[in-house]
N, C-alpha and C positions, 0 to 999 in steps of 0.2 A: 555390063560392068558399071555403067555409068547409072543404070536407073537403082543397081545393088548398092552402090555409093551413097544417091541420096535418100535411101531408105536407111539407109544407115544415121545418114545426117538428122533425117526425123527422129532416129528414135534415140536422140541424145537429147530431146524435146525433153525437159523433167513434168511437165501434165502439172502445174500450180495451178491457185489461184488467183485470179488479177487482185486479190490484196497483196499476197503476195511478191508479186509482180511492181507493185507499186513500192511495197515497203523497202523494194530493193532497188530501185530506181532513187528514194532516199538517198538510200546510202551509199550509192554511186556518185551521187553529188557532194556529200560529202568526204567520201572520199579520196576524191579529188582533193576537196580543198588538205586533207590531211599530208596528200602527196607533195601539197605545193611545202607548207609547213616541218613538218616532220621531220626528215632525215636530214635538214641541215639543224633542227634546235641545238645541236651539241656544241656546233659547228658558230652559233649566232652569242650562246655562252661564252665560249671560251676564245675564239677568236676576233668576236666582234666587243661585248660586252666588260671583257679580262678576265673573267671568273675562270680558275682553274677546273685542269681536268675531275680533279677529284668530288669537287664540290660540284661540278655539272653533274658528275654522275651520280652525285645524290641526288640533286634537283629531279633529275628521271628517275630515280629511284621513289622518290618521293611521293609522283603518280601512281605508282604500283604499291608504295604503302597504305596510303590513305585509302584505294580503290581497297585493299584487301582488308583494312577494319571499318570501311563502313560497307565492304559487300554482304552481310549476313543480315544487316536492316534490312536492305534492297530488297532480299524475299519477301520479307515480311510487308513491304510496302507496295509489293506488287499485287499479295495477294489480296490486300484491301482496297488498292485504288484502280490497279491495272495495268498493263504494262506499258500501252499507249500515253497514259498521264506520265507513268515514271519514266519513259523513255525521252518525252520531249522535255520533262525536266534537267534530265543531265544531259541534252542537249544543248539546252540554255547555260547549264552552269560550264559544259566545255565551250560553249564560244564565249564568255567570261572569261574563263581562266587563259585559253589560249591567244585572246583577244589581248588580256593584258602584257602580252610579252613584250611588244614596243616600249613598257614602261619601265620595263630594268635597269636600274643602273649601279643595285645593289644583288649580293647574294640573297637577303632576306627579301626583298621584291619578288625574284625567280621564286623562292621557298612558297611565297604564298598565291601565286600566281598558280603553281603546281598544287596547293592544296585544291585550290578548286577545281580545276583540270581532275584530278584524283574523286573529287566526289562526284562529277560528271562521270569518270568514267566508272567509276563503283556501278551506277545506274545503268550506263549505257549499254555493257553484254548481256547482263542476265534481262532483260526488257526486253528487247531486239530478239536473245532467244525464247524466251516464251512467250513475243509476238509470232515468231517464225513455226514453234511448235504447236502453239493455238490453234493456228489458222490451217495447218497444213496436216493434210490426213497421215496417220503413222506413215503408213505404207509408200507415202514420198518424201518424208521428209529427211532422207538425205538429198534428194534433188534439192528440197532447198536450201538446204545449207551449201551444198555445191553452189548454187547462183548465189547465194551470199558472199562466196567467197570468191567467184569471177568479178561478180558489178566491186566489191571491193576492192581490188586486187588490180581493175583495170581503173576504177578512178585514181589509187596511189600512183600505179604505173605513170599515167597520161600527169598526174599533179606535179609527182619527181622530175620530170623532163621540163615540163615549163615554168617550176621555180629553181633548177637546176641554171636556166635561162635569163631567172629575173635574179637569181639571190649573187651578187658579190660582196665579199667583208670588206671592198673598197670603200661601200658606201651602205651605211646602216641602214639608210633610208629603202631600202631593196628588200630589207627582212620586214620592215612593218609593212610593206605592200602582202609579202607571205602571209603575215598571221594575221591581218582583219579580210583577206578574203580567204582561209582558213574559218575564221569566226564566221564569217557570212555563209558557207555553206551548213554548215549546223544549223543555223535556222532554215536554213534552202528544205534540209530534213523536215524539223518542224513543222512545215508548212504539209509536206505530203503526207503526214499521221493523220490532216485532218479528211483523208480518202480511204487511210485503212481502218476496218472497223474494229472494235476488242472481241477479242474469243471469249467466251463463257469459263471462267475459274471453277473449280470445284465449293462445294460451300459446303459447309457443316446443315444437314438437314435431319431431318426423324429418319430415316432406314440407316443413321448409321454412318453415313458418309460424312469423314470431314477434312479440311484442308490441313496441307502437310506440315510437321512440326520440322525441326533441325532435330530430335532428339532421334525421330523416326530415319534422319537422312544418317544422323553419326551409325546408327546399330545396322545399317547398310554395309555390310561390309567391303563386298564387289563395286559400289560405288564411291566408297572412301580412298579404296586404292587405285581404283581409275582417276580418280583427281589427285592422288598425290605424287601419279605418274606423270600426271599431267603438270604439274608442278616442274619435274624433274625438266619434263621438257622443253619448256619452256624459257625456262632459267641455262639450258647447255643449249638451247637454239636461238629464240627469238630475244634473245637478253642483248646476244652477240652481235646479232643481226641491225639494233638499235643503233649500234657504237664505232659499225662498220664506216659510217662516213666520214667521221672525224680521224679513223686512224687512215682511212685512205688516203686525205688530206693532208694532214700532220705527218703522214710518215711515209706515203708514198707518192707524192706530190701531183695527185689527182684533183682535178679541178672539178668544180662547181656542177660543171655542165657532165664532165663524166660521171657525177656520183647522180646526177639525176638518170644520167642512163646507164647506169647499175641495177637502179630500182628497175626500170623498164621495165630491163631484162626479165628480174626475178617475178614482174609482175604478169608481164605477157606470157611467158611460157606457162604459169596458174591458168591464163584467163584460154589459153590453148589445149589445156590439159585438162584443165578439171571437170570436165563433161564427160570425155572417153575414159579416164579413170573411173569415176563416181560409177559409171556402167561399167566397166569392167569388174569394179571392186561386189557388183551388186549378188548378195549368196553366199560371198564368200566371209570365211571369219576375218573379222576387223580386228583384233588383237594382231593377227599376223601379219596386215597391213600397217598399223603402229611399228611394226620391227622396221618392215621398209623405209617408213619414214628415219628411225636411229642411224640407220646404215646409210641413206642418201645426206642426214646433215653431219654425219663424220665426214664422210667424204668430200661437203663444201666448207668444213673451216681447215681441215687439210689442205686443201688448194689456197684456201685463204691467207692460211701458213706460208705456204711456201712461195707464194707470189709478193706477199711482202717482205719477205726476209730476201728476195734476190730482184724484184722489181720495183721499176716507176716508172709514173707517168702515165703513159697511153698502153704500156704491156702492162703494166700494175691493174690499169683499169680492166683490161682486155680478162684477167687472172680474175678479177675480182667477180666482174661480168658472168664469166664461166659460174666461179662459186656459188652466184647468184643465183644463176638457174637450175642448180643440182639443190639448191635448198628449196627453192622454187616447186621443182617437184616432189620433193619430200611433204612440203605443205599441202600438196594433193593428196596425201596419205590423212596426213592430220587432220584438217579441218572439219571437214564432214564427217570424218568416221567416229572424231573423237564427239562433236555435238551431238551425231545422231545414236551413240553409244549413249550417253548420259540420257538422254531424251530418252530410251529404250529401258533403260536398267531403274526410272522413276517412275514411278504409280505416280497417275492424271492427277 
């Protein structure tokens, strides 16, 4: 039983490559710092700073705008410079913009603090994915999008608890400790790009071959509706997921330290899951692994619901906790299946 066990354990081994490996060690460290930052920004808005709810939630909003009209460059810039250039670029421009958040003490500050944050991140998926797709042969590269989504997933986790630990709106001074060592792991990143190598682009030569237009991606039909599903989900999941801490705060009088181990939660149960998933899901249609994912995050803002309309405190947390981790594992459905679906359904 026991040597069945760790045979078993081995073969959740995903067989990368030490670029790979390294790329993700990255972004482990980064991610952390994002754990430390992130799930209180709403929180350092509107509580610490006075900017209303409404206008924070543009300010977040804000990031996801910009990322999405300057993401259609970003192809275009990958394919001429590489993804490794383009990645540590809007790594540099997110610890810029995230860096500057100590400096708010207008709404228009936060607005353009987030602009550049937003064109960091425009760069920072699609680079990262087609350093992850480059390097890593078809036939595993949902493996590595599953360790992308562990080494992420536990640097938030471990970041949320220990600025969960450092951040009170007692003392403002506790948030700028959050976002310049935030800023400092983005370069932490930087620094390991100069270990992974660039994969080979495709390039326009004589037999014919040349690199991909957007006009070729629009007349994709299977792949326009895979991203516009993806769109969908995003926006009824990970949108809500953003906003969770400030209503847990504001409305369920959940502290600091509870909302960092909320994250935990939802992050350990990923970094626990997504290996026996990833294999189990291996063969099987990914569209109907996308369903699971629907049905596991109805089921965690339900809970969500209903523990804030009748709890606080330490049961609020406890409610929320739970939610956490039912979305948690929904995100084992999505992440890998939905990068290595697009990765699949795209000509080299």
């Amino acid at each position: 039983m026991r040597a069945r066990f760790r045979r078993y354990l081995g073969s959740l081994e995903p067989r990368l490559p030490r670029s790979v490996w390294i790329l993700s060690l990255g972004g482990l460290a980064n991610a952390f710092g994002n754990g430390l930052a992130y799930p209180f920004l709403v929180i350092y808005l509107h509580n610490v700073r006075g900017i209303s709810l409404g206008t924070a939630g543009l300010v977040l909003a804000t990031i996801g705008a910009v990322s999405l009209l300057a993401g259609p460059a970003v192809g275009v810039v990958i394919d001429r410079i590489g993804g490794r250039a383009t990645l540590a670029v809007a790594l540099v421009l997110l610890a810029i913009g995230f860096g500057s958040f100590p400096l708010i003490h207008e709404p228009w500050h936060a607005f353009l603090a987030a602009t550049i944050a937003g064109l960091g991140n425009a760069g920072f998926w699609p680079s990262q994915s087609a350093l992850l797709a480059g390097l890593t042969p078809p036939a595993r590269r949902h493996g590595a999008f599953a360790l992308q989504r562990v080494s992420r997933n536990l640097g938030i986790g471990l970041g949320g608890v220990v600025g969960g630990l450092i951040a009170t709106t007692a003392n403002p001074t506790s948030f700028t400790v959050l976002f310049l060592l935030d800023a400092a792991t983005f370069l932490v990143f930087v620094a390991a790009l100069a270990f992974v190598p660039e994969p080979v682009l495709p390039k326009e030569d004589g037999d014919g071959t040349r690199a991909g237009r957007y006009a070729d991606v629009l007349r994709d039909r299977a792949l326009v509706g895979l991203v516009v599903l993806n769109v969908l989900f995003v926006a009824a999941g990970y949108a809500q997921f953003e906003l969770l801490p400030v209503f847990a705060k504001n409305e369920a009088c959940v502290t600091e330290t509870g909302i960092g181990l909320i994250f935990l939660a939802n992050t350990l149960v990923i970094v626990l899951a997504q290996f026996p998933l990833s294999k189990a899901l291996e063969g099987r249609r990914r569209m109907a692994s996308l369903a699971v994912m629907c049905a596991l995050w109805a089921a965690a803002w339900i809970i969500v619901f209903v523990g804030g309309l009748r709890l606080e405190t330490v049961a609020a947390a406890a409610a929320f906790g739970l939610a956490a981790i039912v979305f948690g594992l929904g995100e084992c459905f999505q992440g890998p299946v939905q990068a290595a679906l697009v990765a699949d359904l795209a000509p080299p």
